[in-house]
N, C-alpha and C positions, 0 to 999 in steps of 0.2 A: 266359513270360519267356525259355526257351530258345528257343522258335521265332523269336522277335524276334532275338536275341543272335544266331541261326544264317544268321537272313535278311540281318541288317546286315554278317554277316561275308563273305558268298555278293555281297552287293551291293557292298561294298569290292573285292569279288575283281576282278571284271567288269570296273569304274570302273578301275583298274589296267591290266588289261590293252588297255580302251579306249584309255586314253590312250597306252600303248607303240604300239599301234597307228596311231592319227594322227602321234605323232612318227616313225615306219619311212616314214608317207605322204608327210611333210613331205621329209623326206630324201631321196626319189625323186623331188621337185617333184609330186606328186600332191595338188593340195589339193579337187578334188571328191569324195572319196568320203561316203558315206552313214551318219551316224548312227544311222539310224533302228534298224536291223540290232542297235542294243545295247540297247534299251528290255525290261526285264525284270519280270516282274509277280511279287512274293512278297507273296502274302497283300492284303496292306493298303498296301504299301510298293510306290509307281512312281518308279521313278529312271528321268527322259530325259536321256539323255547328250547328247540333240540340243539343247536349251536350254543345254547349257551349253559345248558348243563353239562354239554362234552365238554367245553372249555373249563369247568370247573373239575370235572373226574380228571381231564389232560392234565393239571395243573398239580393235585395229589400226588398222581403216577409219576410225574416229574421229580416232586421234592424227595420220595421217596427214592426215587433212582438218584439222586444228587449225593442223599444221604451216605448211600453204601456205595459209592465210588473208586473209596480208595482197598475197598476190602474185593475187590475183582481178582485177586492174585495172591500169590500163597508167596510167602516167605522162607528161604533158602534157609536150613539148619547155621547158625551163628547169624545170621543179616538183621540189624535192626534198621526200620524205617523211622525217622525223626525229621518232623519238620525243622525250619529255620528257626520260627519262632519259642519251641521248645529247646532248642540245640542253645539261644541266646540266654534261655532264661536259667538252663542250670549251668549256665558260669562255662560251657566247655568251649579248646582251645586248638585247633587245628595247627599243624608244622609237616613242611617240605621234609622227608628225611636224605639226606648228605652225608659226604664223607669229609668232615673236620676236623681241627688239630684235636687230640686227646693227649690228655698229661696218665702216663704211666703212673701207679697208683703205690703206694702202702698206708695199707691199715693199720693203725693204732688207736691208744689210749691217749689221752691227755689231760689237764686241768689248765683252766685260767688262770692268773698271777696278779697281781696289778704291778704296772709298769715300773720301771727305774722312774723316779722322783718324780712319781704321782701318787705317793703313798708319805705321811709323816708320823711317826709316833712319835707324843707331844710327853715330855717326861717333865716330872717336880723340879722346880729350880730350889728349894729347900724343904727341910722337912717341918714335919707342921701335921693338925686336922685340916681334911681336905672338905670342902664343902661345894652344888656344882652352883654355878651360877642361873642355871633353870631348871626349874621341876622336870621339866620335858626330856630333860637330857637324855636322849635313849639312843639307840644301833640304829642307821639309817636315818636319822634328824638332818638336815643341810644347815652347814654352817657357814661363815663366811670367813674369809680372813681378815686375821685381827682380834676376831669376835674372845668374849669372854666367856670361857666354858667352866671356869672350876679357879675355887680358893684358897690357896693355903695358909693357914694360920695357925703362927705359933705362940699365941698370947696363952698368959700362966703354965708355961713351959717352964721346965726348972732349972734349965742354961739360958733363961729370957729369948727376948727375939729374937730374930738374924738378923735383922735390917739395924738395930741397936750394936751388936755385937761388929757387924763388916763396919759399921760407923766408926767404932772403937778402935778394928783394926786398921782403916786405914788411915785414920791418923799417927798412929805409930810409926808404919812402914814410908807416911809422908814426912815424919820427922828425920827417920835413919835419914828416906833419900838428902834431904834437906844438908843433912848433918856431911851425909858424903859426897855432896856438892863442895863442900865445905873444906872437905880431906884432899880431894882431887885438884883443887887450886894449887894447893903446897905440897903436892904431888905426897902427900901420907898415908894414902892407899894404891892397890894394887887400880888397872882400869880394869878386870875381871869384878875384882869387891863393888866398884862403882855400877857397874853394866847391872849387875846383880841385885843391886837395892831399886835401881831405876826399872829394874823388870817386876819386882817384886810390888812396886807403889804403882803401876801401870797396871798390876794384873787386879790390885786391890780396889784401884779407884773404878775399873772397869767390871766388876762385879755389883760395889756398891750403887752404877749408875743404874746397872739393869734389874735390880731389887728396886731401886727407888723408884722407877718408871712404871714398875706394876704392884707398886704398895696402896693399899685402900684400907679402909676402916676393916676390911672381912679379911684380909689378909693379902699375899703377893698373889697376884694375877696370873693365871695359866689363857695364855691366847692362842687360838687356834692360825697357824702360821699356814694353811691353806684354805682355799674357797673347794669345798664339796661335801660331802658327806660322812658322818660319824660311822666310822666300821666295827670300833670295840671300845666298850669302856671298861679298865683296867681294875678300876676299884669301885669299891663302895662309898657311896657319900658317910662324912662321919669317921671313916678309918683313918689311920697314922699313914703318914708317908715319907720318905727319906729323901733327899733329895739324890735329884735323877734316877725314881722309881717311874717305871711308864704309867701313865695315867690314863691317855685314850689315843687312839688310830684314827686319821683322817684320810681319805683316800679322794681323789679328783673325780675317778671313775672315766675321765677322757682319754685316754689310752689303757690297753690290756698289753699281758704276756701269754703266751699262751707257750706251756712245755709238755714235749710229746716225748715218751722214752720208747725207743727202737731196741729191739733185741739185737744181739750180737751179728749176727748171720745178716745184716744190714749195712754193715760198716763200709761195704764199697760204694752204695749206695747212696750214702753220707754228702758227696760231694756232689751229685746233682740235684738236690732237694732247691728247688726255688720259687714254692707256693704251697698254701694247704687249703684246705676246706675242713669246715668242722660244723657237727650234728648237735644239736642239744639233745638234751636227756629226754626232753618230749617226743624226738622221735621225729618229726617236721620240719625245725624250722634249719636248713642251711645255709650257711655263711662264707663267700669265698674272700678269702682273707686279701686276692687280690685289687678287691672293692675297697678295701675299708682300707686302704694308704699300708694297709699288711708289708713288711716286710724279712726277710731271716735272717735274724740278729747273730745267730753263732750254733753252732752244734758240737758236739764233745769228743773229744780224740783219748777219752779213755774214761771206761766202764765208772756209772756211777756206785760207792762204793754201800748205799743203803739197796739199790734196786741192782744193780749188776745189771743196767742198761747202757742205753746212750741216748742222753738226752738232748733234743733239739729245742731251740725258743726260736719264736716269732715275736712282733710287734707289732699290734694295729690298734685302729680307732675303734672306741667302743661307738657302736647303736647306740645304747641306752637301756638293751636287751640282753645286754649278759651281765654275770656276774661273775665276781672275782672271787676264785674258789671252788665253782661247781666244776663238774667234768663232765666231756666231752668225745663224741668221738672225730677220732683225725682222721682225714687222707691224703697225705702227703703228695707232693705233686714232683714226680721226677722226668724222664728225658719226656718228650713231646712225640706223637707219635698221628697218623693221620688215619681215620677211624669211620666206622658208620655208627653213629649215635642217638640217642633218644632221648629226652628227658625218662625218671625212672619212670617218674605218674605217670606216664606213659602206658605202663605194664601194667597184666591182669596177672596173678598168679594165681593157679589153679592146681595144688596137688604135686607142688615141684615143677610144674610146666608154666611156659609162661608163653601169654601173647599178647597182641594190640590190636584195636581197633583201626581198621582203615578206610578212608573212604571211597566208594566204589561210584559211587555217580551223587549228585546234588539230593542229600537228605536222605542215601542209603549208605550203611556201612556195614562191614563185616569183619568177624574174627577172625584173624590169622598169628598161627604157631608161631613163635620167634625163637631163634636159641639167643642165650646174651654171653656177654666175657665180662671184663672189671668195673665198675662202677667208682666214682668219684661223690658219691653222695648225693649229687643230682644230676647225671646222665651218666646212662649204660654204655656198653658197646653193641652191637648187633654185631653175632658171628652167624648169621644166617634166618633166612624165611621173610627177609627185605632187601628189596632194591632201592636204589638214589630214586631221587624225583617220588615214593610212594608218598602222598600223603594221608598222617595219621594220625589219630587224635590224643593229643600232646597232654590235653590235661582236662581231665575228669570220665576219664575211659570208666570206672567207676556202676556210673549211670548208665552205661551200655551195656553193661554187661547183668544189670539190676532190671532194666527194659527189656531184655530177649529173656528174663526168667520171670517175667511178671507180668500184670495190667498195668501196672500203677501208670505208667508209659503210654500210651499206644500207639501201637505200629504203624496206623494213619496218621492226615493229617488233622490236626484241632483244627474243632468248628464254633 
């Protein structure tokens, strides 16, 4: 047991100083020198130091070749190599390309609207200073219906008040009635003179009720008779106003309009229009009206006469994302037609040519030429340089095309 114990200590030693020795080698750039020189025989016990510094050089030479693996092979003019885990993280989107229905297209102009009676303008019920009923009162405020937006008041007016003055009258017109109640027993009027004071004391009591109902210390009450949003306010707090001058616009914003004017040389075309799609002015964001409960309300059977168009309207639900007013561009959607298509992201344009990415095996793809035909806003046609079944990358072709002209990418895979 001692010889053991003395030889395992004697062998520790050696092993020790072997290694100080390779690292003094290393550090003079000396990496051939000879193992063999340490192999030491006690008893029963062969420790080779040479086995276990080639396991350590083996082990280097390995990572190193692990390292540059994937750079063994030269990449094809347009081919970029992307891993999975890259391909996931910048958002891109792979698609079968097919031949499916496509809506024949025209391009136009248009603006939004807001819909038939989702829109009110709230006019003076008499004349008066107008005052609002919140500081805040501004374009774009949400209001509710009912709410109290604005006051009119005609106190030290120099015809007195209205609400005093309709008081006045219709008592008057409630005596005539009275009086020709009176006349019509003993048949002493006509039944036109009768009909006529009873319209007259109905039309009077029925103004007085609705003055009295929004009379307050500040003056008669302007109530906003929808739930949404302030789109215009007409006057100034403080100014005079007449009754039934507009005062402010409330709009719903839950449905739009949206009118597109076609030029003339359109007009046969007129009758198969039965969907659109439309572009914001940013340029991105697409809308297919068939989504949004969209439907075509009417188109026009003769030249408008400010535009010398033909103007088409739609109907659909707003997002929440558009606004009533801004303009748009349209693409109308006529006969149906069966197509090889793409989304546009799709496409690279390069110099008036255009192509897409496709992919060639699991985490290779390459550039290929495409010709295209009409577009819809968000999908092309393909008139050539694709077949059915290629697939190709749908969305953020972008990045491929930013990867085969850079580092930032690289053509391996991450380690």
């Amino acid at each position: 047991m001692k010889k053991f114990i003395l030889g395992a200590l004697i062998c520790s030693f050696f092993l020790f100083s072997c290694q100080s020795r390779n690292a003094e080698g290393n550090k003079s750039g000396n990496h051939n020198h000879s193992h063999n020189d340490h192999s030491h025989d006690h008893g029963s016990h062969d420790h080779s130091h040479d086995h276990d510094h080639d396991h350590d050089h083996d082990h280097d030479h390995d990572h190193n070749h692990d390292h540059n693996h994937d750079h063994d092979h030269e990449l094809e003019d347009g081919q970029v190599e992307l891993s999975k885990q890259q391909f996931e993280r910048l958002g891109l989107q792979l698609e079968t390309v097919g031949i499916r229905p496509f809506s024949q297209i025209i391009k136009t102009a248009g603006q939004l609207e807001a819909a038939t009676g989702q829109e009110v303008v709230l006019s003076a019920r008499s004349s008066g200073i107008i005052s609002f009923a919140n500081r805040n009162l501004t374009s774009g405020r949400a209001v509710s219906r009912g709410e109290a937006l604005a006051y009119i008041s005609d106190k030290n007016m120099v015809d007195g008040e209205v609400l005093n003055r309709q008081r006045i009258l219709l008592a008057q017109v409630e005596q005539e009635y009275e009086r020709a109640q009176l006349l019509m027993r003993d048949s002493l009027i006509s039944k036109a003179d009768f009909n006529q004071a009873r319209t007259n004391f109905e039309a009077a009591r029925l103004q007085y009720q609705t003055l009295e109902s929004g009379a307050t210390e500040r003056g008669i009450t302007l109530n906003s008779t929808l739930s949404g949003y302030l789109k215009n306010l007409w006057v100034q707090e403080g100014a005079y106003v007449n009754a039934g001058d507009a005062i402010a616009t409330v709009t719903t914003l839950q449905k739009l309009r949206l009118r597109a004017d076609l030029l003339e040389t359109y007009a046969s075309q007129l009758p198969f229009i039965h969907s659109a799609n439309i572009k914001t002015a940013d340029g991105h964001s697409v809308y297919d009206l068939s989504t949004l409960n969209g439907r075509l309300v009417s188109y026009a059977r003769t030249l408008d006469q400010e535009t010398h168009r033909l103007p088409v309207y739609f109907e659909f639900d707003n997002t929440g994302h558009l606004l009533a007013g801004s303009y748009v561009e349209v693409y109308l959607k006529t006969r149906t037609v069966e197509a090889l298509t793409i989304p546009l992201e799709a496409l690279i344009e390069e110099q008036g040519n255009y192509a897409v990415y496709i992919q060639e095996a699991n985490e290779l793809y390459r550039k290929q030429a495409v010709q295209i035909g009409a577009n819809d806003g968000s999908r092309v046609v393909i008139t050539g340089g694709l077949e059915p079944e290629t697939i190709v990358v749908s969305k953020g072709a972008y990045y491929l095309k930013l990867a085969s002209m850079s580092s930032a990418i690289p053509h391996g895979h991450a380690h």
